[in-house]
Structure formats: structure tokens, C-alpha cells
C-alpha positions as CSV (number, residue, x, y, z in Angstrom):
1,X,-66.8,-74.4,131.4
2,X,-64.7,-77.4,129.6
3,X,-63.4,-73.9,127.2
4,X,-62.7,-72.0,130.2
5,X,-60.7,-74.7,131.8
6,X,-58.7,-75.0,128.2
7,X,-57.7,-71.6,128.2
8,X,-56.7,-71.4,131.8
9,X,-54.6,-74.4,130.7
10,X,-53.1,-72.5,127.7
11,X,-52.8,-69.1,129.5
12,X,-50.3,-70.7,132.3
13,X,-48.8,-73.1,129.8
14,X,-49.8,-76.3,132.1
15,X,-49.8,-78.5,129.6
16,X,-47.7,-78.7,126.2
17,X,-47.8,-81.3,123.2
18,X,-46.2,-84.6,123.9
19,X,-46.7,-84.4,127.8
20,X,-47.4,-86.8,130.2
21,X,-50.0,-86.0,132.7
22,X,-50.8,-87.6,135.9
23,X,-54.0,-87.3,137.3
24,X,-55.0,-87.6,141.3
25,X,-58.6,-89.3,141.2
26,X,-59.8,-89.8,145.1
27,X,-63.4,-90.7,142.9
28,X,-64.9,-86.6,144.5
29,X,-66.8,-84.5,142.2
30,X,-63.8,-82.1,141.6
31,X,-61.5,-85.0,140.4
32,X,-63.9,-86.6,138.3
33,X,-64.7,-83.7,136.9
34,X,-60.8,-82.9,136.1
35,X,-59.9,-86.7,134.5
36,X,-63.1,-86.2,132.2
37,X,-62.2,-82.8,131.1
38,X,-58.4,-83.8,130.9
39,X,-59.6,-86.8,128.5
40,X,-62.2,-84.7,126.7
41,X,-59.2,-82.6,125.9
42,X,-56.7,-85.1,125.4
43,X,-56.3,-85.3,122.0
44,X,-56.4,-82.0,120.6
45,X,-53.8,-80.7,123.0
46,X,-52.0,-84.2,122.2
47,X,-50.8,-85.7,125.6
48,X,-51.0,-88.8,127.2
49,X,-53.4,-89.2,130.6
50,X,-52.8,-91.3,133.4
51,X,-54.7,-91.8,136.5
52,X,-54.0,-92.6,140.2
53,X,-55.5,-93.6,143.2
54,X,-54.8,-93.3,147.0
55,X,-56.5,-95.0,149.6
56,X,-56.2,-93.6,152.7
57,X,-57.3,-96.1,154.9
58,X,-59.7,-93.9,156.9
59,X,-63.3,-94.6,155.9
60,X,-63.1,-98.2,156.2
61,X,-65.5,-99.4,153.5
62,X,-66.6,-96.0,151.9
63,X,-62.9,-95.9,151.1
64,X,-63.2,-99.0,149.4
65,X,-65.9,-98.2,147.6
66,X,-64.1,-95.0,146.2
67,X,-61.3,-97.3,145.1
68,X,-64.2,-99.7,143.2
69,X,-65.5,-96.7,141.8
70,X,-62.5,-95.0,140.0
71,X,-61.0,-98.2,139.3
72,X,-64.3,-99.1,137.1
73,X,-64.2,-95.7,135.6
74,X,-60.6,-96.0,134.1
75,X,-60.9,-99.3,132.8
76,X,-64.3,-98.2,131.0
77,X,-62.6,-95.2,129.6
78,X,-58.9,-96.7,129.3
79,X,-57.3,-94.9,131.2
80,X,-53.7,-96.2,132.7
81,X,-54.8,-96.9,136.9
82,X,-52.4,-97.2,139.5
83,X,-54.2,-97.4,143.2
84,X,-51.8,-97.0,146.1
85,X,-52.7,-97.7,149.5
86,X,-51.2,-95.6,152.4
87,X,-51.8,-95.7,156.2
88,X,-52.2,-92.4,156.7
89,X,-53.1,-92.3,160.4
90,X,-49.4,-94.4,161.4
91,X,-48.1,-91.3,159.5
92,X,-49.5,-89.0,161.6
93,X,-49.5,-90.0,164.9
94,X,-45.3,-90.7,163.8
95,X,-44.6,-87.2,162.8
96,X,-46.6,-85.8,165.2
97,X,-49.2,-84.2,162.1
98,X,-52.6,-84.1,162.0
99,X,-54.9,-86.2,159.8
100,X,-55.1,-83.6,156.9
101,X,-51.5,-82.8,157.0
102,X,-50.8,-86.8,157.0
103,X,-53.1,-87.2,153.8
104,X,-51.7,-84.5,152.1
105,X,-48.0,-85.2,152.6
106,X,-49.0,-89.2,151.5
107,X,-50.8,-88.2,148.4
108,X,-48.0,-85.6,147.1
109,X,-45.1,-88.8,147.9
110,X,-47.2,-91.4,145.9
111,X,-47.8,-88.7,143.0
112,X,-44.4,-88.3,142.5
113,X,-43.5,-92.0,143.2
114,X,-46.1,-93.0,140.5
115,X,-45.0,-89.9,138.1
116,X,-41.4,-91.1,137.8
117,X,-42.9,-94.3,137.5
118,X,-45.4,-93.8,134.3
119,X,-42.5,-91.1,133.0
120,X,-45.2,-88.0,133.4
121,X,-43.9,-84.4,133.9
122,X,-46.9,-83.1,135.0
123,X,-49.0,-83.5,138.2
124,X,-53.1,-82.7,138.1
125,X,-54.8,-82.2,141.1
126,X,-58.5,-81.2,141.3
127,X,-58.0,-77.8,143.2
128,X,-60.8,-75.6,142.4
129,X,-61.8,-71.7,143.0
130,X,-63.4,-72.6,146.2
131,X,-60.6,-74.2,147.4
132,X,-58.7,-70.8,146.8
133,X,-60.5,-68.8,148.6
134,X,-60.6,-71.1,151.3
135,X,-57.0,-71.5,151.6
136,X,-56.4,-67.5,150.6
137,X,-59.1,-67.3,154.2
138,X,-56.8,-70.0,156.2
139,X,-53.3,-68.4,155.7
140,X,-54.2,-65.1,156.7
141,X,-55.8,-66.2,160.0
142,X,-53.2,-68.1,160.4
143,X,-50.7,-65.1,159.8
144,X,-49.3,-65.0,156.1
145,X,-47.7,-62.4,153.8
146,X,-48.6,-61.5,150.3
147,X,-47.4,-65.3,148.8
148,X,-49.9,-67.3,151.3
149,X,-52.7,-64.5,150.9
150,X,-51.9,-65.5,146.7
151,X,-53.1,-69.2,147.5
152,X,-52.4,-71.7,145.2
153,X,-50.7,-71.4,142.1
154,X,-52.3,-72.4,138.6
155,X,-48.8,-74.2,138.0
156,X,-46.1,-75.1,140.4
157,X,-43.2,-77.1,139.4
158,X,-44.9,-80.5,137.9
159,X,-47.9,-79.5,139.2
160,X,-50.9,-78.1,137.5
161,X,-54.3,-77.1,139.0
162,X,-56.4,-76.7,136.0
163,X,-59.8,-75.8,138.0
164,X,-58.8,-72.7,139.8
165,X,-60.5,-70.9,137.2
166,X,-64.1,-72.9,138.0
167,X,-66.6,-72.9,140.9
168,X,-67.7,-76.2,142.7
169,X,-71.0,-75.2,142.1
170,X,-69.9,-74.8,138.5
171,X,-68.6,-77.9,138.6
172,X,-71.6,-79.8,140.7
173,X,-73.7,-78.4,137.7
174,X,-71.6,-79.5,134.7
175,X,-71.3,-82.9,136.1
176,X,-75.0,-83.1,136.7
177,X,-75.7,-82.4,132.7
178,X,-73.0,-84.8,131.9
179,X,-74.6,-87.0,133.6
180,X,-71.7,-88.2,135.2
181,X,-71.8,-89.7,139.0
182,X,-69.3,-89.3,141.6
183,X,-68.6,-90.2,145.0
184,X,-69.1,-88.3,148.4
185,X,-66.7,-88.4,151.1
186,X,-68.6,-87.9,154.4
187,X,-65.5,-86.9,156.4
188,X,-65.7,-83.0,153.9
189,X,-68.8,-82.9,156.5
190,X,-66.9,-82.8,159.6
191,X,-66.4,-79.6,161.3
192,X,-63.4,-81.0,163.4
193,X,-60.8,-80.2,159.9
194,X,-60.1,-75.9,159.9
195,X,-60.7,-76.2,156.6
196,X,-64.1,-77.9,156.8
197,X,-65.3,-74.9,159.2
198,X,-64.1,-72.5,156.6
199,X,-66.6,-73.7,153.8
200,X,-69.5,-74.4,155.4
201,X,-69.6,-71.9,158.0
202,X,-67.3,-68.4,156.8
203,X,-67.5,-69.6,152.9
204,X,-71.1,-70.1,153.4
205,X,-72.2,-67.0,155.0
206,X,-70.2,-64.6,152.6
207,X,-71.6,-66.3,149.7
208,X,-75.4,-65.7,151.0
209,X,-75.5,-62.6,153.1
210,X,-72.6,-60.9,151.7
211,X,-71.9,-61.0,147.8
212,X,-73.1,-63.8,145.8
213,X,-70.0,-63.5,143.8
214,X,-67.3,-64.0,146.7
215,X,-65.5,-67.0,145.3
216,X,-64.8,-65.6,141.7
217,X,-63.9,-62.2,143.3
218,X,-61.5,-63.9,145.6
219,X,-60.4,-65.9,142.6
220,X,-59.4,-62.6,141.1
221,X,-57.8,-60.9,143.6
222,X,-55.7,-64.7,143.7
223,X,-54.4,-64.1,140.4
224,X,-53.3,-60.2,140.9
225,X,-51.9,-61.0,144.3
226,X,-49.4,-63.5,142.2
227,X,-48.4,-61.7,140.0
228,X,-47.3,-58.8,142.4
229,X,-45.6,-61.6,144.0
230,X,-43.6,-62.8,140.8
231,X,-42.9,-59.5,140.2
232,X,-41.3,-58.9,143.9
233,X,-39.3,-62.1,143.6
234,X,-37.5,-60.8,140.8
235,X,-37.2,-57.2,142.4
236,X,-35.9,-59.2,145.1
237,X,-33.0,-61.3,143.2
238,X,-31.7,-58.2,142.0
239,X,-31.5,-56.7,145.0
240,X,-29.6,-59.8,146.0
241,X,-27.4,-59.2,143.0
242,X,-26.5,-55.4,144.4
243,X,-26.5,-55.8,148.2
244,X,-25.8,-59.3,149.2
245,X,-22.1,-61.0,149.1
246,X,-21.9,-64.6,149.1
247,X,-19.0,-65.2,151.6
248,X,-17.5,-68.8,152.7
249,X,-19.8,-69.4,155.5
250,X,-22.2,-67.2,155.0
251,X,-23.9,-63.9,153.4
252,X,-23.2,-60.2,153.6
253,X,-25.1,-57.6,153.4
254,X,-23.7,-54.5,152.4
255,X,-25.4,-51.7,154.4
256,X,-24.6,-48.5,151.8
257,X,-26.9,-50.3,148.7
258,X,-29.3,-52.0,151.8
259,X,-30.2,-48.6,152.8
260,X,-31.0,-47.7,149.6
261,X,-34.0,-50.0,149.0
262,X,-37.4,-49.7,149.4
263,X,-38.5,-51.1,153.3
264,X,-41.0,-53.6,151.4
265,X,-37.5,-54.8,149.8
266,X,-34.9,-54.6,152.5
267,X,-37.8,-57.4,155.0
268,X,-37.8,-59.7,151.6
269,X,-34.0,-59.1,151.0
270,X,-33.3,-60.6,154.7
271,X,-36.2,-63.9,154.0
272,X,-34.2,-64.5,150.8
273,X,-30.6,-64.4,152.4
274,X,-32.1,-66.3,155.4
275,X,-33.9,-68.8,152.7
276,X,-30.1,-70.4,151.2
277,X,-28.7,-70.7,154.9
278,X,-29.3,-74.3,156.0
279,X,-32.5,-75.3,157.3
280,X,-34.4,-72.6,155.8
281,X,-37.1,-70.4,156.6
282,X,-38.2,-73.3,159.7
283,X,-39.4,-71.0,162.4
284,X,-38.4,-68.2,161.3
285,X,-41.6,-65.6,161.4
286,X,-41.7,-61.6,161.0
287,X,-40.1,-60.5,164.3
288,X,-37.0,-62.3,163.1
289,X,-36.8,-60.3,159.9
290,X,-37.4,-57.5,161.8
291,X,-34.5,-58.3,164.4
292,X,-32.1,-58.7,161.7
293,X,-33.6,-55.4,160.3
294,X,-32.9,-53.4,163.1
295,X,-29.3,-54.6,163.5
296,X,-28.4,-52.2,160.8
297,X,-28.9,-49.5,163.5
298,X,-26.7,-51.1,166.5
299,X,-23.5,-51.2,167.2
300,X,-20.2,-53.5,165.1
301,X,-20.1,-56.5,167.1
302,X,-24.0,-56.9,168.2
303,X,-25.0,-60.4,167.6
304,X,-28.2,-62.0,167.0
305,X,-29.4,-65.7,167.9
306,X,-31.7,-66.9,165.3
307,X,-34.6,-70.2,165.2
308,X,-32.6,-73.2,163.8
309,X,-28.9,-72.5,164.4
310,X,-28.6,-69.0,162.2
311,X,-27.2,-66.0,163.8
312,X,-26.8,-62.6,162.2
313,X,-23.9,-60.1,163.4
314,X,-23.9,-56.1,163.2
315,X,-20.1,-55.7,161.5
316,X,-18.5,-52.8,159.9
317,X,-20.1,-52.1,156.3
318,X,-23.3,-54.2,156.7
319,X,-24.5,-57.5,158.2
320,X,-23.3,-61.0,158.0
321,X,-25.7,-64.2,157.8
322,X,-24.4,-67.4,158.9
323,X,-24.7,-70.2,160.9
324,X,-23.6,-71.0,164.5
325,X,-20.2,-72.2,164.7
326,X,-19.9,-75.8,167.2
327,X,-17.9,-73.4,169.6
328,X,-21.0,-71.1,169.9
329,X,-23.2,-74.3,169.8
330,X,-21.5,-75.5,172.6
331,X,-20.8,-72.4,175.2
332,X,-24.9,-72.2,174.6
333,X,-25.0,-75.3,175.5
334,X,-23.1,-75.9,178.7
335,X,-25.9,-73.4,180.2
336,X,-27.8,-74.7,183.3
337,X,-30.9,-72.8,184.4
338,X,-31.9,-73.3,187.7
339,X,-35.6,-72.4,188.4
340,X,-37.6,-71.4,191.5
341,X,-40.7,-73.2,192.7
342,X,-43.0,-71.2,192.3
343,X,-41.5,-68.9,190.1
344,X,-41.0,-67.3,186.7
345,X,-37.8,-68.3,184.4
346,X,-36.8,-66.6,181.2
347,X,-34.6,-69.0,178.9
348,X,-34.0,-68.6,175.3
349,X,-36.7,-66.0,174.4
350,X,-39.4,-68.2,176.3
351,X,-41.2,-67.8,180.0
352,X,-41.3,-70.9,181.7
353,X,-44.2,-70.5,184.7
354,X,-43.7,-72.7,187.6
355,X,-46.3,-73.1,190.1
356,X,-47.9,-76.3,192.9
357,X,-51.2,-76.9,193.4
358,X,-52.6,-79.8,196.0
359,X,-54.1,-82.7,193.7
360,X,-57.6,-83.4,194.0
361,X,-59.8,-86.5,194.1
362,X,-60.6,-88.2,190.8
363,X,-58.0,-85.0,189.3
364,X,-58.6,-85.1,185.2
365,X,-55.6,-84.0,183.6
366,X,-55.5,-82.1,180.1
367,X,-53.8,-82.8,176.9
368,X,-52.0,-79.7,176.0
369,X,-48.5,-79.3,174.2
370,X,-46.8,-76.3,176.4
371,X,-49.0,-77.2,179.9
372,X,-47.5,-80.1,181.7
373,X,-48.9,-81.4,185.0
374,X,-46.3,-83.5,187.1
375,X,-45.8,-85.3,190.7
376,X,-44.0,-82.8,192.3
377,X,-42.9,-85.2,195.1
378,X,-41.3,-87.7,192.7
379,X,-38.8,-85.2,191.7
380,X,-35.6,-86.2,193.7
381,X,-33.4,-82.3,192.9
382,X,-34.1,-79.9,192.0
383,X,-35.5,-79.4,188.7
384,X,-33.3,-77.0,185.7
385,X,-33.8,-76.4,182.4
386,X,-30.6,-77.8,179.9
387,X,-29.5,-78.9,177.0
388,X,-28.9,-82.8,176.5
389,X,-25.7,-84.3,177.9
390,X,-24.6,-88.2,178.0
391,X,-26.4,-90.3,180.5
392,X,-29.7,-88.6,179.6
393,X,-32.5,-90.8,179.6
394,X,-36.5,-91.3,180.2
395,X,-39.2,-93.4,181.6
396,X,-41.5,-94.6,178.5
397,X,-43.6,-97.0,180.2
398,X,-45.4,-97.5,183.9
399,X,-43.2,-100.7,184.3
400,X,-40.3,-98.2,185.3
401,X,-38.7,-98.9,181.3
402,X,-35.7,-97.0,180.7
403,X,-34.6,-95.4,177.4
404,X,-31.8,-93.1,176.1
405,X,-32.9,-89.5,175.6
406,X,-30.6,-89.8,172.5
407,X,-32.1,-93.2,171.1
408,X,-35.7,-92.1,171.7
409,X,-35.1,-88.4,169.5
410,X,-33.7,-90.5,166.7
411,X,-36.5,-92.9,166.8
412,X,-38.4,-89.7,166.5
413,X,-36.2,-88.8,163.7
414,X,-35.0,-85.1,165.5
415,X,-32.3,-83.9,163.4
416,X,-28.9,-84.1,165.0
417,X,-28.6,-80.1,164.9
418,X,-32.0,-79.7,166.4
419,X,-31.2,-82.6,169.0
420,X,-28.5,-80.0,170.4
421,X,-30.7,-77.3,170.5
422,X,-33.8,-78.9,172.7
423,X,-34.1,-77.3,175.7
424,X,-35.0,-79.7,178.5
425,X,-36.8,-79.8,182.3
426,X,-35.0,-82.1,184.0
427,X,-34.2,-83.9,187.6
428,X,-30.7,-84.9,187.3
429,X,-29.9,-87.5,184.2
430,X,-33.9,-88.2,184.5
431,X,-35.3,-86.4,181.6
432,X,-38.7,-84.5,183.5
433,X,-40.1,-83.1,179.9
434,X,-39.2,-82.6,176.1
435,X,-41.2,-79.7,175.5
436,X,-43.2,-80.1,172.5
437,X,-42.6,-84.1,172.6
438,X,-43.4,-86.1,175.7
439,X,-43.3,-86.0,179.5
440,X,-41.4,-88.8,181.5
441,X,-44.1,-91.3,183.1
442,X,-42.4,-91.7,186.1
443,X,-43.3,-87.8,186.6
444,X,-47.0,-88.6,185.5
445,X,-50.1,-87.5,187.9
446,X,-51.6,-90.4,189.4
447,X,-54.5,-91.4,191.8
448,X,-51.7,-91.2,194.8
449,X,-50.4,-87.8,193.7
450,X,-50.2,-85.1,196.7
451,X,-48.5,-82.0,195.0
452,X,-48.9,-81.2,191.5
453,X,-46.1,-79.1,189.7
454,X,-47.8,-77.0,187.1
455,X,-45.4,-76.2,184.5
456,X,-46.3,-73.8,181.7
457,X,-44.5,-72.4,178.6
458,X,-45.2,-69.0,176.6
459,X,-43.6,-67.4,173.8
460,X,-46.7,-67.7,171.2
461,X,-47.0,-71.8,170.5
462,X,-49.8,-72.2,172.6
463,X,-53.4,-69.9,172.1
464,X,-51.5,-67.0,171.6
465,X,-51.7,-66.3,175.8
466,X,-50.2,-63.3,177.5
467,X,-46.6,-64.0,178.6
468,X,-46.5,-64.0,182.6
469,X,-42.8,-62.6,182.2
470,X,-45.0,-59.1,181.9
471,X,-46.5,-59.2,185.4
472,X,-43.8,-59.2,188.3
473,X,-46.0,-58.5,191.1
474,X,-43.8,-60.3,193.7
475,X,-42.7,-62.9,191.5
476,X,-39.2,-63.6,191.0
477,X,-37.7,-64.0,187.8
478,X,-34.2,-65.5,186.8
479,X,-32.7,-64.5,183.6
480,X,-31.3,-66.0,180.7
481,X,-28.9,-63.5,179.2
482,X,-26.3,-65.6,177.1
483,X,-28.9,-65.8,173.9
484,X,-27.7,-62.7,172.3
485,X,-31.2,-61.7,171.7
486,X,-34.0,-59.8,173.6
487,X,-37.9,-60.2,173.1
């Protein structure tokens, strides 16, 4: 196994003389398993090894006997230690992330904290080939093109992942003969994580009642799946190089070489152009590509409102890729949607479903991100759905506390851009509902509440429900028709 794992190493060129590697150690069998291999092989690749530590301050005392464990097991084999501790729930519940998001996101800041610190360019972590296929498994049920179905990469930047080549029951096994111990974290048994679920229920059954052999397979097709990828992404620069003009505030695409490119091309084209505007790829998912796609066929002049402030515009020759100007920012903006109760309302691509129900005794209310339940009868107007203005503000506590809509989105760290871009429910200046953030509590159901204003919004964010914009039997509908964009 230790020879496999050294010419996995060579074979992606993870590791060169004179390096300085960092290893991750939580104290798990995979990342024991990679510092001992790393130190086995230490000197005859020639680099220097250094470990780390990060406590996440989940597990209470298990977690501190993780941190015992690794730290006795560096200082036995010298190795350079550095333990970090992070609160890793605060984290979450901040940015609004779960608990394995959170983790993640501390782990990768203190690796590349504690790399610049020890002066390493490189960056182990113990991913192994289950781990592969279970990520390979997550992003395609979560919707993923060919680079998530790829998984992970052997070697990304500064970091490496030497055990994508190995099983964990290859690795279970070697660390057994070595007779080398390791610690168990009892929250890998918990089917609450996706991931979790994945292993020991999908991972599981493919493994025994399917093919044996399903991890190395998948482990495979991993491999083949990135290099098709690589080999796009440079089929894809030069198509930048031949169709795309980069143009003051934006990028052109010139429709005579666009139309000449295969359609796997012209979709990956568009994500590349959309990739150097500002923000990114953030939110922007297949349809959009398609949109833009499609504009190729419409009239000069058609215009296209895009997630994050993009918009891409149908002119003679090709297509131009830009950003919003603050004059189309602001027309948007200056939009008021009044809404009927109960009713159906079309803003911005989404449905917003409006309906009243009488409360009931001992009502339990759900925790859901695009359901809302709210005292209809402590609405003073008439509820629309806007964009911020001055003099916007919320209730954040029962006691009737007041605070700015603007000061509570930059506690929340909101982006200015994206600040302009919320859509709001609101009753005057009172802020009803953030969508996607919090409710008001002077709008919250309580034991005196008589009428209950359902509020619900679709467009694919929540269960992946039928939009009620589809059934019009005697509803009425109002519609939103300044977005430049139809679903």
C-alpha cells in the first residue's frame, strides 16, 4: 500500500525535493495513516513534515482526548505540532452553515494560517478512495456537471490528497499490521450529516449486494472523468481566445466563431465568460447558461437579468456580458409589488403564495427557510414586496427592540451589492420578512393569534415543490414584468 501511495505521489507530482508539507492530523485512522506513511517516506523523497491539529470544540472530552492523542504521537516521533482550537459551532450558526460546512471551512483557514506560518507549500489531508466515491455520489444528487461528478483532485493548488489511490478498508488493514492505534470519532456514526447516510447506508449496500469492487471502480472512473475535464478546460480557453472579446465593462461574444463550436463548448464558453465577471458563478445554475444560450436566437436589444447583478444583452454580431449599471440597479429597484391576500404574486423569477388560515389552540409552528407563518392582524397596510429604502428597520426581540434593516445585514455581513438586491415583505418601514434570513418578531404567531398569514416562496430553494404560479384555477396573479427575464 505505502508503494502505491508513493507512486500516486510521483504520478501527480504532489510532492518535490526540498518541500515543505503540512499535514492535517484530527488523530482518525485515515490521518494517521497519512503522517506515518508521509514520515516513512520522508527521507527518500527529501522533504520536511509538519503536523497540525484542530479542535473543534464539539465532542467535549472525546475531542480532547484526540488532541492528547496526536499531540503524544508527534512528540514521540518528532514531528513539528501546532494544535489550533476553533469554535466551530459560533461559526455556523454566524454564517448561517451547517456543522460540516463550519468544520470544513475552519480547518482549510487554520491550514493555510499554519502553512504560511511553518513556510510549507503543500497541504496533506487524509482524503481517501471512499471519500471519492462518496463525494462523486453527493454532487450528482445534488445536481453537478462533469467537474463535481470528477470529485476530488489528487492535487489542487497547495493541496495534496495522497490516499485517493487507497481504500479505508485498505487502510483499516495496514494500520492494524502496523500495529498502529487510532482514534474514533463517534459523530462519523451519525446519520443526521448527508454524507454519513451516504457511507453506511448507499456506500454500504453497493459494496455488498452490488459489486464488491465499487469503490476502486468509482475511483477509476474519478480519474478518467478529470482528465476529460482538464482536457475541456483547455478546449475551453481557446475558445475564449477565438470567440470572446474582453471589452471595458464587460465580455463579447462574437456570434459568427460562437456558432461554430461544439454545444458541449458554446454551455462552457458562457460559465467561463460568466466565471471573470464579479461575483462569479454564485447562483448561477444550468438554466442560466442556457438563457444566455438562447439569446443568440432573439432579437438586438433583448436583455437578460442574471443571479448576482450580471445581465447579458442580444446586440448586433454576438452577445455582451456585463454587469448591471447603478441606473438599472436602481429603476429595479424603485419597484413596489403590491400583493393580494389570498393570492398568487410573481416577482423576480419567484412565486410568492399568499394565503389565511384561523390559528388553532396550542398551534406548533415549523422551522422552514421559504414558509413563514405570521399574525395577520398585526399587519397595519397592506403588505408589498420591495427593495430596501431608508427608514427600514425590524423588531429583533419580544421587548418591542428596534433595529436598522441596514445595520442588522451588515452585522450579517450581506455584501453591499447583495443588500440592494434583497427583495423584501414588508408593512410600511416595518420590515415583515428577509427571505432566507429572519422574520420580524413583532409579526411572530403567538398563543393570542386569531389569523395566520401563510406566506410561501417557490422557485426551487425549498424541496424542489411544484410552483403554484402553474395552477390558476380562480386565483389571481399579479405580474412582475420589469426583470427582463421569463421562467
Amino acid at each position: 500500500m505505502v508503494s502505491r501511495i508513493h507512486a500516486f505521489i510521483r504520478e501527480n507530482e504532489m510532492i518535490k525535493p526540498n518541500d515543505r508539507v503540512l499535514v492535517g492530523v484530527s488523530g482518525g485512522p485515515d490521518s494517521i495513516c497519512l503522517l506515518f506513511v508521509l514520515h516513512m517516506l520522508q527521507k527518500e523523497m527529501d522533504f520536511a513534515l509538519f503536523a497540525v491539529h484542530v479542535n473543534h470544540g464539539l465532542r467535549g472530552r472525546e475531542a480532547d482526548r484526540d488532541q492528547n492523542f496526536v499531540e503524544k504521537l508527534c512528540e514521540e516521533y518528532g514531528i513539528p505540532l501546532l494544535c489550533c482550537f476553533q469554535e466551530v459551532r459560533k461559526k455556523a450558526k454566524e454564517e448561517k452553515l451547517t456543522l460540516e460546512e463550519a468544520g470544513r471551512l475552519c480547518r482549510y483557514e487554520v491550514f493555510e494560517r499554519e502553512a504560511k506560518r511553518y513556510g510549507c507549500n503543500r497541504i496533506a489531508v487524509g482524503h481517501h478512495g471512499d471519500d471519492q466515491a462518496e463525494t462523486m455520489l453527493f454532487h450528482l444528487f445534488r445536481g453537478t456537471g462533469l467537474k463535481g461528478l470528477a470529485g476530488m483532485e489528487p492535487r489542487r493548488d497547495e493541496i495534496i490528497r495522497p490516499l485517493l489511490c487507497v481504500e479505508r478498508r485498505e487502510i483499516l488493514e495496514w494500520l492494524q499490521e502496523q500495529g498502529i492505534s487510532w482514534c474514533e470519532d463517534s459523530s462519523n456514526q451519525e446519520e443526521t450529516y448527508t454524507r454519513n447516510r451516504i457511507r453506511h447506508t448507499i456506500m454500504t449496500c453497493a459494496k455488498e449486494q452490488i459489486n464488491g469492487s465499487t469503490v476502486r471502480h468509482m475511483i477509476q472512473t474519478a480519474s478518467e472523468l478529470s482528465e476529460i475535464e482538464h482536457f475541456l478546460e483547455e478546449a475551453t480557453t481557446c475558445a475564449f481566445r477565438l470567440c470572446a472579446r474582453r471589452e471595458e465593462e464587460g465580455i463579447f461574444l462574437v456570434e459568427e466563431s460562437f456558432q461554430k463550436l461544439q454545444p458541449l463548448l458554446k454551455g462552457r464558453l458562457i460559465r467561463l465568460c460568466l466565471s471573470k465577471e464579479e461575483g462569479g458563478l454564485k447562483d448561477i445554475k444550468r438554466q442560466h447558461i442556457k438563457m444566455v444560450e438562447e439569446l443568440f436566437r432573439k432579437q438586438t436589444g433583448t436583455c437578460l437579468c442574471l443571479p448576482g447583478g450580471k445581465k447579458a444583452i442580444r446586440q448586433y454580431g454576438g452577445v455582451y456580458l456585463g454587469e448591471e449599471s447603478e441606473e438599472e440597479v436602481t429603476g429595479r429597484l424603485e419597484k413596489i409589488q403590491a400583493v393580494e391576500i389570498p393570492g398568487i404574486c410573481r416577482v423576480m423569477g419567484k412565486t410568492w403564495s399568499f394565503s389565511l388560515e384561523n390559528a388553532q389552540k396550542n398551534q406548533i409552528i415549523p422551522e422552514k427557510t421559504y414558509t413563514k407563518w405570521f399574525d395577520y392582524d398585526k399587519i397595519e397596510n397592506y403588505p408589498v414586496i420591495r427593495r430596501r429604502k431608508p427608514g427600514d428597520y425590524l423588531e429583533i426581540n419580544r421587548e418591542h427592540g428596534h433595529k436598522k434593516l441596514k445595520d442588522y445585514l451588515i452585522n450579517q455581513k450581506v455584501p453591499s451589492r447583495e443588500r440592494e438586491r434583497l427583495l423584501l415583505l414588508a408593512d410600511g418601514s416595518h420590515i415583515i420578512w428577509i427571505p432566507g434570513m429572519r422574520i420580524s418578531e413583532g409579526y411572530k404567531v403567538t398563543k393570542d393569534t386569531r389569523q395566520i398569514l401563510k406566506v410561501q416562496i417557490y422557485g426551487g430553494e425549498e424541496d424542489g415543490r411544484e410552483d403554484p404560479g402553474n395552477d390558476s384555477r380562480g386565483r389571481s396573479g399579479c405580474e412582475d414584468s420589469g426583470t427582463g427575464q421569463k421562467d
